[in-house]
N, C-alpha and C positions, 0 to 999 in steps of 0.2 A: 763583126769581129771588133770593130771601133769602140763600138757599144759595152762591149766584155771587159775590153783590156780600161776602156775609163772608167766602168764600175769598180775593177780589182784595183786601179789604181787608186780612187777613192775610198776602197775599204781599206788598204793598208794604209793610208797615211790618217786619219782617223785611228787606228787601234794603234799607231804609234804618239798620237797624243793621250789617249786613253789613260787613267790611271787606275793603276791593279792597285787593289786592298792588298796590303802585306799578311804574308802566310802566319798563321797559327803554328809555330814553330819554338818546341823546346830544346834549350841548349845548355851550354854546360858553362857557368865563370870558370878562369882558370885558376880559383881558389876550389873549384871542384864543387861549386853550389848550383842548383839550378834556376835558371830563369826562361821568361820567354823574348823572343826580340820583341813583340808591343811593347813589354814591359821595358823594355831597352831603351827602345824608340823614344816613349814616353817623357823622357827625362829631360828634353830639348822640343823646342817650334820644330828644329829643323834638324834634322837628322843624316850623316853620311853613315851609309854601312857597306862595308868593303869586305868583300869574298876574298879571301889568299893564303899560300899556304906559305911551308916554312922553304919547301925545295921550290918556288916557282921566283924567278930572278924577275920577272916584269912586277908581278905584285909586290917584292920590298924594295921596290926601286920607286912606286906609284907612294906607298906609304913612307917612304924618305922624304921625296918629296913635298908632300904635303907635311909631312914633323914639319920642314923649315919653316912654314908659315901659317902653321896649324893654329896659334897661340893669336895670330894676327887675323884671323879669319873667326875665331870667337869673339874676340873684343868685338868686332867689327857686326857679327852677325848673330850669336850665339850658338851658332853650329854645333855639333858634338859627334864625332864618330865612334861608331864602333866597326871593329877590326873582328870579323870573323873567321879562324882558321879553319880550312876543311882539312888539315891534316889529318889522316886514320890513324886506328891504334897503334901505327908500328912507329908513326913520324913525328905526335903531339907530345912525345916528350922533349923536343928539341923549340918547340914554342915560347917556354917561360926563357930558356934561355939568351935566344934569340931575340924576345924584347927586351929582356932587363940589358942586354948589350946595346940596342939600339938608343933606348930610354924613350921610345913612344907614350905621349901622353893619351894613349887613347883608351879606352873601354874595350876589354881583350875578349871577349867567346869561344868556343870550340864549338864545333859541327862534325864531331868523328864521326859522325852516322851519315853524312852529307846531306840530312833533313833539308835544310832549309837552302841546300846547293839545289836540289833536287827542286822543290817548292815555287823557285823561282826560274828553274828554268834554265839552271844554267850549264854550257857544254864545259865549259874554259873558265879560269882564274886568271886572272884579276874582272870580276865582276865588281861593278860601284853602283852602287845606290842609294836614293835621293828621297827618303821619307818627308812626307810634309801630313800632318793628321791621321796618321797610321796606313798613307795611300802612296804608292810606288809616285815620285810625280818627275825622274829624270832616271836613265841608265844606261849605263856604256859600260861594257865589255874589251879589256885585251888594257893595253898603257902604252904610250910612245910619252915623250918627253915634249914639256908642255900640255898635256890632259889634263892636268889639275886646274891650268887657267879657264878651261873650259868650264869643269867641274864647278868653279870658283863662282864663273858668272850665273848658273843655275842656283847657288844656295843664295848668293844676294837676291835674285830675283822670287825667290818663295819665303825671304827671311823676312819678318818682321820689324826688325831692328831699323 
């Protein structure tokens, strides 16, 4: 029984350093064009992409947050996020509004279809994740206050800067 429970143990912590390839997923600009996240991804060494929607209070609270220091953590690193909404057809027109209120500087997507909610696996919103070469390489699920300093010290330490 020792034996079983130290093998499971070592296979989970293993497949939690592991890094997933990011999914081959098509989504939508909120100027209504089509992209893919690679192609998203692509545009920065290092990458945050954040699952959230318009009705979920932890997710624009995670992405508040990080605005305050968003601008300071690119100088710094050259970070770049993209903000993916999973809102459905009934909820994504409340999207464009709610950014141009907030003034997030970030890179906006839609996922009405929740392809790429699905793709990654995820149950709950606020999902965060940490691209580095098109390969998942940090992620954390759900926001309490303070998450982004966490967040913070995984993009220095995959940043090249």
């Amino acid at each position: 029984m020792k034996k079983i429970l130290f093998t499971l143990a070592l296979v989970v912590s293993f497949a939690g350093i592991s890094q997933e390839k990011l999914p081959a997923v098509s989504l939508e600009t909120i100027d209504g064009d089509s992209t893919t996240i690679q192609n998203a991804a692509e545009k920065s060494d290092i990458t945050i992409v954040s699952l959230w929607a318009t009705w979920c209070v932890p997710c624009i609270k995670e992405l508040d947050a990080i605005s305050d220091v968003y601008s300071d953590w690119q100088e710094e690193t050259g970070v770049s996020l993209i903000a993916v909404s999973v809102d459905d057809s009934r909820t994504v027109k409340r999207v464009k509004p709610l950014i141009n209120g907030k003034g997030w500087d970030y890179e906006i997507l839609l996922d009405t279809n929740n392809d790429l909610k699905r793709a990654l696996g995820a149950a709950t919103v606020p999902l965060t994740v940490l691209i580095k070469d098109n390969k998942i390489v940090y992620r954390h699920s759900g926001y309490s206050p303070g998450a982004e300093d966490e967040l913070y010290e995984y993009v220095k330490k995959y940043s090249k800067k």
